[in-house]
C-alpha positions as CSV (number, residue, x, y, z in Angstrom):
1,X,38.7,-75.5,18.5
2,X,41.6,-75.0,20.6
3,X,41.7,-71.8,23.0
4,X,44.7,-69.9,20.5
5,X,42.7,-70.4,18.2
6,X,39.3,-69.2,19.7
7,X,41.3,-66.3,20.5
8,X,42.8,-65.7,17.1
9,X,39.9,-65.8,15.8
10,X,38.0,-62.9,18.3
11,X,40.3,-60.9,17.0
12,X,39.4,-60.7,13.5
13,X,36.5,-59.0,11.3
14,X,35.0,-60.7,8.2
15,X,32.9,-59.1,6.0
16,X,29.3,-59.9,4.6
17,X,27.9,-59.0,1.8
18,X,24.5,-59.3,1.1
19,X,21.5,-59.8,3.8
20,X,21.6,-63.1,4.6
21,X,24.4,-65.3,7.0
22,X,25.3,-68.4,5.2
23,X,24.6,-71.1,8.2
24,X,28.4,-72.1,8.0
25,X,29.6,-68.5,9.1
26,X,32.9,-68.5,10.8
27,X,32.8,-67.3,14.2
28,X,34.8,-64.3,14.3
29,X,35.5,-61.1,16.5
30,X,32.8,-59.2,14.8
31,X,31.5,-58.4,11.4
32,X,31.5,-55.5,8.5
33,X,28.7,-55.5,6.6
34,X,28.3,-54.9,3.0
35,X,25.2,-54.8,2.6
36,X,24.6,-53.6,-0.8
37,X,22.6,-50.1,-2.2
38,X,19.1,-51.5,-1.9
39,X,19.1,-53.3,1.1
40,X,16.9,-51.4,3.5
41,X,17.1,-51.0,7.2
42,X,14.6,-53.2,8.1
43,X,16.8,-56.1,5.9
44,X,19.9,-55.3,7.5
45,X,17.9,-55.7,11.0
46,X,17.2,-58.9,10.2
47,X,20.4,-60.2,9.8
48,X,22.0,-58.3,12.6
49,X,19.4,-60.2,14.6
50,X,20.5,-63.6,13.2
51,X,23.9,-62.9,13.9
52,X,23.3,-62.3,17.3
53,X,21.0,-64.9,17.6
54,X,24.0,-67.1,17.0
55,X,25.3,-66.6,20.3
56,X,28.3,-65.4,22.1
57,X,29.0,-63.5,25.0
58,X,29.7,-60.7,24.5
59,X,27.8,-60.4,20.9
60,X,30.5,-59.4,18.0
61,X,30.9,-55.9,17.1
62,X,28.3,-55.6,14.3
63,X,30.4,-52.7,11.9
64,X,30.1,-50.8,8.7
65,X,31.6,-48.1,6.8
66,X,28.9,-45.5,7.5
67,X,30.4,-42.0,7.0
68,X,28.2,-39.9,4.7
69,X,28.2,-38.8,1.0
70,X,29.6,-41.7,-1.2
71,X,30.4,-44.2,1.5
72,X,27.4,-45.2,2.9
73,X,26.6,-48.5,2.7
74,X,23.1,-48.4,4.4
75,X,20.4,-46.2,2.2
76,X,17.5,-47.0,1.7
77,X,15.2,-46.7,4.4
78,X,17.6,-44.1,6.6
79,X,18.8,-40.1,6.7
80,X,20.5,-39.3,3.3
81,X,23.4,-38.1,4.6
82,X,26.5,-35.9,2.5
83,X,30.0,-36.1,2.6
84,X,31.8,-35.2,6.0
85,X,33.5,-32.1,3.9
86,X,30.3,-30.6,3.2
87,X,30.1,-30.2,7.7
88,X,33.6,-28.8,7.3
89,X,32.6,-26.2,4.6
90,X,28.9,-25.3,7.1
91,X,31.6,-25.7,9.5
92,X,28.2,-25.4,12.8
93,X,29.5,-27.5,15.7
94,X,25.7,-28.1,16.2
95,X,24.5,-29.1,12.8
96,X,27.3,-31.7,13.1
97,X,26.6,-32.8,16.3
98,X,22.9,-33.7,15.2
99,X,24.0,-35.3,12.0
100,X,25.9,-37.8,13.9
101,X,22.9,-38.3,16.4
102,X,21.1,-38.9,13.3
103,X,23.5,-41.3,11.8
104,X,24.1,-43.1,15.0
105,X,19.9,-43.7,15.3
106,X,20.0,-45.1,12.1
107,X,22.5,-47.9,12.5
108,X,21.1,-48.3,15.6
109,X,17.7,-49.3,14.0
110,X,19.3,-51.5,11.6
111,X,21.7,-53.4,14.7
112,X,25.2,-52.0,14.0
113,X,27.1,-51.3,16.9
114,X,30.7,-50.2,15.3
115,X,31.2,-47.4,12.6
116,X,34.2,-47.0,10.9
117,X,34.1,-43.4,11.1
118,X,34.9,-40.0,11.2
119,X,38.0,-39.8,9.1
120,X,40.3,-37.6,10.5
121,X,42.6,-37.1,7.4
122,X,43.1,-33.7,5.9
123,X,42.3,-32.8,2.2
124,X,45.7,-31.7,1.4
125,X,46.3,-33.2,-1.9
126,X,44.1,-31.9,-4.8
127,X,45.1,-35.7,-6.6
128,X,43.7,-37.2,-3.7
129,X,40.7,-38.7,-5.0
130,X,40.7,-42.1,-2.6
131,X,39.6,-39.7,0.6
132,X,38.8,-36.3,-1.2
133,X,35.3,-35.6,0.5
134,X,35.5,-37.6,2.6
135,X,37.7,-35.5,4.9
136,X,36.1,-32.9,7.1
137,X,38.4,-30.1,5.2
138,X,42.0,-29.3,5.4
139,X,42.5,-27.3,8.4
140,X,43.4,-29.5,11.2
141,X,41.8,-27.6,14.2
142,X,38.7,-27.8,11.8
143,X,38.5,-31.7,11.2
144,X,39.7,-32.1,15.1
145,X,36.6,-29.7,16.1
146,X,34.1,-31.6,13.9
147,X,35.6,-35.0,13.9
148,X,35.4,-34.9,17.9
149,X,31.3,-33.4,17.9
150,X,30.9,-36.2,15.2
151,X,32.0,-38.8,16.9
152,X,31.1,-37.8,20.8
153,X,27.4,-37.5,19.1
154,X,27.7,-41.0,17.4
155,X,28.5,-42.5,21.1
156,X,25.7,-40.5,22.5
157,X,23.6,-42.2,20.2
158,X,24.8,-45.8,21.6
159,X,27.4,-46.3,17.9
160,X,31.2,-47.1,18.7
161,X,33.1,-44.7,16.6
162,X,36.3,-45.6,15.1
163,X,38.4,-42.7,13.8
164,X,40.3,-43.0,10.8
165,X,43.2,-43.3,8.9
166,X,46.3,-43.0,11.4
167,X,49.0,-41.0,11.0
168,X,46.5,-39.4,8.2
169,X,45.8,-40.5,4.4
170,X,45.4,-37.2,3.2
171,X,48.7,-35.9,1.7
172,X,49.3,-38.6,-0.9
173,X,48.1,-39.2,-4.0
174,X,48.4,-42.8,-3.8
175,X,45.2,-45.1,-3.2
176,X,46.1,-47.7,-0.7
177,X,43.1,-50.0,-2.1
178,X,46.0,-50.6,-5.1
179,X,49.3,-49.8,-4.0
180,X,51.5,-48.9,-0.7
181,X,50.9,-45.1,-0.6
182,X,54.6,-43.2,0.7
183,X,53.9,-40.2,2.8
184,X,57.1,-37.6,2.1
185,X,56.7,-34.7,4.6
186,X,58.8,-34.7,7.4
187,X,58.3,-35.5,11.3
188,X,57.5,-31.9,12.4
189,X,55.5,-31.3,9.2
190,X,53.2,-33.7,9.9
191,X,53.0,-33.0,13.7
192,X,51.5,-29.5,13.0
193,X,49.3,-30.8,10.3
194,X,48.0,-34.5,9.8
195,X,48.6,-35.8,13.1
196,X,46.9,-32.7,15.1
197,X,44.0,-34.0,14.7
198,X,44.5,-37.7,15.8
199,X,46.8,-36.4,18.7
200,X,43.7,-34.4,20.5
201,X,41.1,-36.6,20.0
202,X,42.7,-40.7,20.5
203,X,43.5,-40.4,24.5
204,X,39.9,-40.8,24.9
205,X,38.7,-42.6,21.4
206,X,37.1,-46.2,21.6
207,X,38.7,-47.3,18.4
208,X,41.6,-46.2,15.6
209,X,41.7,-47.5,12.7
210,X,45.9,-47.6,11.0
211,X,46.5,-46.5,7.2
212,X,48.1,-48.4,4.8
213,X,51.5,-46.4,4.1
214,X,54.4,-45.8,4.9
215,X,55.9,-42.6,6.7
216,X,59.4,-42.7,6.8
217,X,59.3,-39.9,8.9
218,X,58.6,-42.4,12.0
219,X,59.3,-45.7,10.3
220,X,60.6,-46.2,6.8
221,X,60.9,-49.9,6.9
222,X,57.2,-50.7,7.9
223,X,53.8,-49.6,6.8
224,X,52.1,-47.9,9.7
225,X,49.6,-50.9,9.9
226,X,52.9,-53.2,10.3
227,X,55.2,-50.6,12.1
228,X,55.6,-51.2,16.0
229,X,57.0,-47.5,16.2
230,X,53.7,-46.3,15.0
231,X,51.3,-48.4,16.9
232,X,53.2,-48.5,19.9
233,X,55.7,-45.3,20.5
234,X,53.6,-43.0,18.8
235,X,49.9,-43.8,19.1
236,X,49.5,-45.7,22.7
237,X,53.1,-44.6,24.7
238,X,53.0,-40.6,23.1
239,X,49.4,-40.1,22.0
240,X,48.2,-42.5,25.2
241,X,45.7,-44.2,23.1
242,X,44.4,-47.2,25.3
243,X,41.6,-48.3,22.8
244,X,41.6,-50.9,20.0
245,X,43.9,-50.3,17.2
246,X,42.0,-51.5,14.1
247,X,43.6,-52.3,10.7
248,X,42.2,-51.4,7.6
249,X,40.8,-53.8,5.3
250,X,44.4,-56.8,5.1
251,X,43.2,-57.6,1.6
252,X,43.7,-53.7,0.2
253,X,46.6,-53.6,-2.6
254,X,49.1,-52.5,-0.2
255,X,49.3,-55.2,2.0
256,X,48.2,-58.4,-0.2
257,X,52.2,-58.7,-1.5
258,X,53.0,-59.5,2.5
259,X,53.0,-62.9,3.8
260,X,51.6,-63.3,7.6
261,X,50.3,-60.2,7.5
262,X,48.0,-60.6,10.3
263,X,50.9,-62.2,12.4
264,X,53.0,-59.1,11.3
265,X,50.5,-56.8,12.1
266,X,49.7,-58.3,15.6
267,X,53.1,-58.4,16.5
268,X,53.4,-54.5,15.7
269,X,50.8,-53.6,17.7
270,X,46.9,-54.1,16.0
271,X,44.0,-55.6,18.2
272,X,41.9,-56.3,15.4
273,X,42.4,-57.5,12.0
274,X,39.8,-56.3,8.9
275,X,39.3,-59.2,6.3
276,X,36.2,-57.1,4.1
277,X,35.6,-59.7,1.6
278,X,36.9,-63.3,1.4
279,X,36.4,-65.4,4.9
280,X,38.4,-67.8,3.6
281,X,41.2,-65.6,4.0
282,X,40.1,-64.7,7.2
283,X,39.7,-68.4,8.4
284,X,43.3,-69.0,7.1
285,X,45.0,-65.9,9.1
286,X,43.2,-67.1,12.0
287,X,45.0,-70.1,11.6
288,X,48.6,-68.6,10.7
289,X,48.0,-66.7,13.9
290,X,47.6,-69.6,15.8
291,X,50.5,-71.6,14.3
292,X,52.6,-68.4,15.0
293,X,51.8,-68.8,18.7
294,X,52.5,-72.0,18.8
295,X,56.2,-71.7,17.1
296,X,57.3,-68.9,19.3
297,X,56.7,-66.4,16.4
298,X,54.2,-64.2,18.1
299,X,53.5,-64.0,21.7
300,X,50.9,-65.6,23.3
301,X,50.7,-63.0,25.5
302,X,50.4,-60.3,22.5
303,X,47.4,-62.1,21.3
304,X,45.5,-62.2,24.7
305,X,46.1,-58.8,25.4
306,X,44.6,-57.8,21.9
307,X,41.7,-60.2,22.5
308,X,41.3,-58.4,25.9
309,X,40.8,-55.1,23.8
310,X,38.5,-56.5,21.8
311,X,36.4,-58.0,24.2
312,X,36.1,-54.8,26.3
313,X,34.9,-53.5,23.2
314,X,32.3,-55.9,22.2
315,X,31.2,-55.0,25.8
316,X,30.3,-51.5,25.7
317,X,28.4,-51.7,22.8
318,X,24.5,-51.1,22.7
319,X,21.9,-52.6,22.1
320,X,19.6,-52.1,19.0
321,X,16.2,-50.5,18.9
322,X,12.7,-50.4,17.6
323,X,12.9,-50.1,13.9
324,X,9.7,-47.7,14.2
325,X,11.4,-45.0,16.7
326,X,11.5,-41.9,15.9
327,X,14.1,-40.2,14.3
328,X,15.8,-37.2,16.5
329,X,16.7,-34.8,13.1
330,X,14.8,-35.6,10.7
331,X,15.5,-34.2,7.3
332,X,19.3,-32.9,8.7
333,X,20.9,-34.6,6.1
334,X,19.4,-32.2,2.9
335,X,20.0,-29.1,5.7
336,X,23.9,-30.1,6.0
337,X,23.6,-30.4,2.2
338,X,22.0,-27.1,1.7
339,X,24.7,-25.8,4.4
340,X,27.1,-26.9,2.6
341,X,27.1,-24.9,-0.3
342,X,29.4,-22.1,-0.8
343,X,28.8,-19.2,-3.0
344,X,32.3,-18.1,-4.6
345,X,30.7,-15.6,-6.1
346,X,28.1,-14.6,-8.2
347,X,24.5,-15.1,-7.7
348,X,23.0,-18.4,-6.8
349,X,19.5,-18.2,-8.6
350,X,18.8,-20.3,-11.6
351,X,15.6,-20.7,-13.3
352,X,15.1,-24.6,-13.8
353,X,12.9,-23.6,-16.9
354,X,15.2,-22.1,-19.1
355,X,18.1,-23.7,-17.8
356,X,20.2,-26.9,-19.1
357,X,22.2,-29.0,-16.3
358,X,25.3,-30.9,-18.1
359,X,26.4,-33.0,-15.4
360,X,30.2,-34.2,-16.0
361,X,31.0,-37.6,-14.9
362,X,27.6,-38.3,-13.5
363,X,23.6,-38.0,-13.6
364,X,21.5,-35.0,-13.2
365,X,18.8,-36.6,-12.9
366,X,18.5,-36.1,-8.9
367,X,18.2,-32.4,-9.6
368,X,15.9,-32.8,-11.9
369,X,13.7,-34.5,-9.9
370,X,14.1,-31.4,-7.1
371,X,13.1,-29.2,-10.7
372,X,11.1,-31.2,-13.0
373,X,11.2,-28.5,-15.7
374,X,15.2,-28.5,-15.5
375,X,16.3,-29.8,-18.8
376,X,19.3,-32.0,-18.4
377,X,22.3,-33.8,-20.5
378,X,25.0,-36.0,-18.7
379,X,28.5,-35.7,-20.1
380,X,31.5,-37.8,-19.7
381,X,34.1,-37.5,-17.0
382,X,36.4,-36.8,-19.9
383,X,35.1,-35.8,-23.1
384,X,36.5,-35.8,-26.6
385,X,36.2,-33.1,-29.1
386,X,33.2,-34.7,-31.3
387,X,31.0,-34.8,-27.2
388,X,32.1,-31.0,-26.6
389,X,31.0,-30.1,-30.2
390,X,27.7,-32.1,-29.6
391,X,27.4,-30.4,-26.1
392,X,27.5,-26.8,-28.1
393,X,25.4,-27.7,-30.3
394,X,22.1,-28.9,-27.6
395,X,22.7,-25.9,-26.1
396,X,22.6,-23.7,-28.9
397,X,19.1,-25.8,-29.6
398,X,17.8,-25.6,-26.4
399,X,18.2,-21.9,-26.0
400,X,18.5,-22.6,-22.4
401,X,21.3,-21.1,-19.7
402,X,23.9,-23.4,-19.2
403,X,24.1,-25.0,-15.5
404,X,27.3,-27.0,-15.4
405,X,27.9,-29.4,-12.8
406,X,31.8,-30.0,-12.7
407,X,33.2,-33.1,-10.9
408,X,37.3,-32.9,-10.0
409,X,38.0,-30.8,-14.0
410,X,41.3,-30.1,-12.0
411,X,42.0,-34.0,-12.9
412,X,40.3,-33.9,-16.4
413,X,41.8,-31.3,-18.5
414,X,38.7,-32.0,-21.4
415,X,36.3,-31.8,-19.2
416,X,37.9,-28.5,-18.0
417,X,38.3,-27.4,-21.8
418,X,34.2,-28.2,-22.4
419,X,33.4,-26.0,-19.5
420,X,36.2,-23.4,-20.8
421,X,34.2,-23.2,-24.4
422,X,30.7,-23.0,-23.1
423,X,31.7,-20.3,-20.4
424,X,33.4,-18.3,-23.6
425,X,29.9,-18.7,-25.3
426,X,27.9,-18.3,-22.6
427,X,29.4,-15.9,-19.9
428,X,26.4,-16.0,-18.0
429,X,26.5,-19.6,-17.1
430,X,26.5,-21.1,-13.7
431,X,29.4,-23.6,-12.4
432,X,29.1,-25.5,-9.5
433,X,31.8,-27.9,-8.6
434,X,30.5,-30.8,-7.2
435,X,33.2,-32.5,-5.3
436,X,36.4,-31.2,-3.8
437,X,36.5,-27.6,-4.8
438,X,40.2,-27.5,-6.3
439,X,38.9,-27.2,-9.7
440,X,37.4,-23.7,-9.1
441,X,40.5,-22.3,-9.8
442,X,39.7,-23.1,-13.0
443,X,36.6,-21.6,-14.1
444,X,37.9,-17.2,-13.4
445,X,35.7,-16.5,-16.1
446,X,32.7,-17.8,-14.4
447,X,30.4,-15.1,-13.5
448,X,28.5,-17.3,-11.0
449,X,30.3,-20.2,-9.2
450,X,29.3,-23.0,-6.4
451,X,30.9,-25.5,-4.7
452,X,28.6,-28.4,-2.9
453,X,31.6,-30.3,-1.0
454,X,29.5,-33.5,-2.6
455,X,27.7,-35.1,-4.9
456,X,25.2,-37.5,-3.0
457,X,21.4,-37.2,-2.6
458,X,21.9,-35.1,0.2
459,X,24.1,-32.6,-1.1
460,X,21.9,-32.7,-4.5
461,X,19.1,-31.8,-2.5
462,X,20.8,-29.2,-0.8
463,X,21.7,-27.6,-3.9
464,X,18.3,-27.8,-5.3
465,X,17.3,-25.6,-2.3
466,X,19.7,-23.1,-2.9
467,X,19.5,-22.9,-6.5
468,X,15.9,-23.4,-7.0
469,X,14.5,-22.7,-4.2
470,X,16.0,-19.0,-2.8
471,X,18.2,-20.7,0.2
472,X,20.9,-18.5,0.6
473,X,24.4,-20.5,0.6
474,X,26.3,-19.8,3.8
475,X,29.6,-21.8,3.6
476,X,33.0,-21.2,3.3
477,X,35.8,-23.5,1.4
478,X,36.9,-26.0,3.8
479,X,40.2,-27.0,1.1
480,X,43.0,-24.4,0.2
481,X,42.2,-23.6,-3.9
482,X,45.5,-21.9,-5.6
């Protein structure tokens, strides 16, 4: 292997998924693991092991997409964790601070050494499903405030944060997984809003990670994973970000319609290129990058100052410990679930014995097992008229008091219509709305109305507390709700 090469390919991230390192492995930069929902800690230790045993000096950054709620990709065997917007609705600079100790023990048990989190976006757009609760909220001194005790609490714990997605994903509708997502607002729109956050907390950050999009208020030719202005102007020579400027995942929708995209994003400005998936892929942009170099195309001198980055990274990360250690918060994740509930108004007190849970677009069946007397029936996302008659008529039979578990009826107008009918015939029903709380605007005739921020184990759990078991729900709405 020549040395461009070598260094094109320290520069680059390929994913695994599964538990176990195939013996033929490429050699790259580091990893992101993928390790799937049953894998436990203990499994995922064992092949962070092997993949150190394979050498290299510095070891690779060992990463994952660790962030709470839905995208947690280590479970079993760790702290259930929610979503990052139910910390922005408990909004306690201390009960985040020891969730991300907690999260940063756990990954530390199981050999990570890079998490691709906090997200620093803002939940602007009530459309925007792809980061939703994933955000911290939408006030941008909020997700600065907690996105900075996250992360400072993550390093504490010996985890490389990586904040996420610059210049903000949060006020289009778009899903970048798919499509190239355009970001309308203007330059000093999104200097007082989606960049405020980013702009405080990346002078001193370890890692960045870009979006997929493009922002025309700062470059309309380029995505700001491809745009030099971005990368360069804006986040190291304005922002005076000195850290590694991580792209996201190069095989997403929005970028597979490029050719060289690793070249192209090199030359803009990125240190390290994210391949999730295919290795293949990754071994071949390993070797565009080096025929780039080679050709003149990209500068040598670009590559070793990414690989440079990179290394110093791969440095300062720590080492794992003892599977068997003991935790520092145990059982925060179901108290920043239970903090996370907001009472709009109302009271929050249901009887799980003469109650019915219809859970839209999801199981109840983790509240039931908080209340096994709760009787339960899951509902579509989207029902059709013959599912909202049948839902009328099991609760007319069950004689029970409608609990109704709403996820995003702002997007679903016949989910929204079943809620409407069964609040008509039973006013004294209880709505909670599970994820982002924009659909609350819908439910005015709701005499008793929740929002979790989340739908995960730990929010569930949370909720169980407050509606079952007499916790009284302390947070406010993180999101503005017309």
């Amino acid at each position: 292997m020549s040395r461009v090469e070598e260094l094109a390919r320290g520069v680059i991230v390929g994913g695994i998924a599964g538990i176990m390192a195939d013996s033929d492995l490429p050699r790259f930069g580091g990893y992101l693991l993928f390790p799937g929902e049953s894998a436990t800690a203990a499994e995922v230790r064992a092949l962070t092991d092997a993949l150190r045993a394979r050498g290299g000096d510095p070891p690779p950054l060992i990463a994952i997409d660790q962030e709470g709620g839905a995208v947690m990709r280590l479970r079993e065997g760790v702290e259930p964790m929610p979503a990052m917007m139910a910390l922005g609705a408990a909004d306690d600079s201390e009960l985040t601070q020891r969730a991300g100790e907690q999260l940063a023990f756990d990954l530390r048990r199981a050999g990570c050494t890079l998490d691709f989190a906090p997200v620093l976006d803002l939940a602007l757009d009530p459309r925007n499903t792809v980061i939703g609760t994933r955000a911290f909220g939408a006030d941008p001194e909020l997700v600065a405030r907690h996105g900075e005790h996250f992360a400072r609490a993550m390093q504490r714990g010996g985890i490389i944060p990586c904040y996420k997605h610059f210049p903000g994903h949060g006020s289009t509708a778009v899903d970048s997984h798919h499509a190239l997502p355009v970001v309308e607002a203007d330059a000093p729109t999104l200097r007082a809003r989606d960049l405020v956050p980013f702009e405080r907390l990346v002078p001193g950050a370890p890692a960045v990670m870009s979006a997929h999009e493009l922002v025309p208020a700062f470059d309309a030719e380029h995505p700001a994973t491809l745009s030099p202005h971005i990368a360069r102007d804006l986040l190291r020579g304005e922002f005076g970000f000195h850290g590694v400027f991580v792209t996201d995942c190069l095989e997403m929708g929005a970028m597979t319609s490029r050719s060289d995209v690793a070249v192209d994003a090199l030359a803009a400005g990125a240190d390290l290129l994210l391949y999730s998936h295919d290795l293949e892929l990754a071994t071949a942009a390993a070797a565009s990058i080096g025929r780039a170099v080679e050709s003149g195309r990209l500068a040598r001198e670009r590559l070793e100052e990414a690989h440079a980055r990179v290394l110093r990274l791969r440095r300062s990360a720590g080492e794992p410990i003892a599977l068997e250690t003991s935790p520092p918060h145990p059982n925060v994740g179901r108290e920043a679930g239970r903090r996370g509930v907001a009472l709009v108004r109302g009271v929050a007190h249901v009887d799980p014995s003469a109650a019915l849970a219809i859970a839209f677009g999801g199981s109840s069946e983790m509240l039931r097992r908080e209340a096994p007397s709760l009787a339960r029936v899951d509902a579509s996302l989207e029902p059709d008229a013959e599912e909202i008659a049948t839902l009328g008529a099991r609760l007319a039979q069950s004689r029970r008091r409608p609990l109704l578990l709403a996820r995003r009826a702002h997007l679903y107008d016949s989910q929204a219509q079943a809620i409407a009918e069964i609040l008509n015939r039973y006013p004294d029903a209880c709505v909670v709305s599970l994820l982002e709380p924009f659909d609350l605007s819908l439910f005015a005739r709701a005499r008793h109305l929740l929002a979790t921020h989340g739908d995960s184990i730990a929010s569930i759990r949370g909720l169980a507390d407050v509606l079952f078991g007499g916790s009284l729900p302390s947070a406010t709405l993180p999101v503005r709700v017309a």
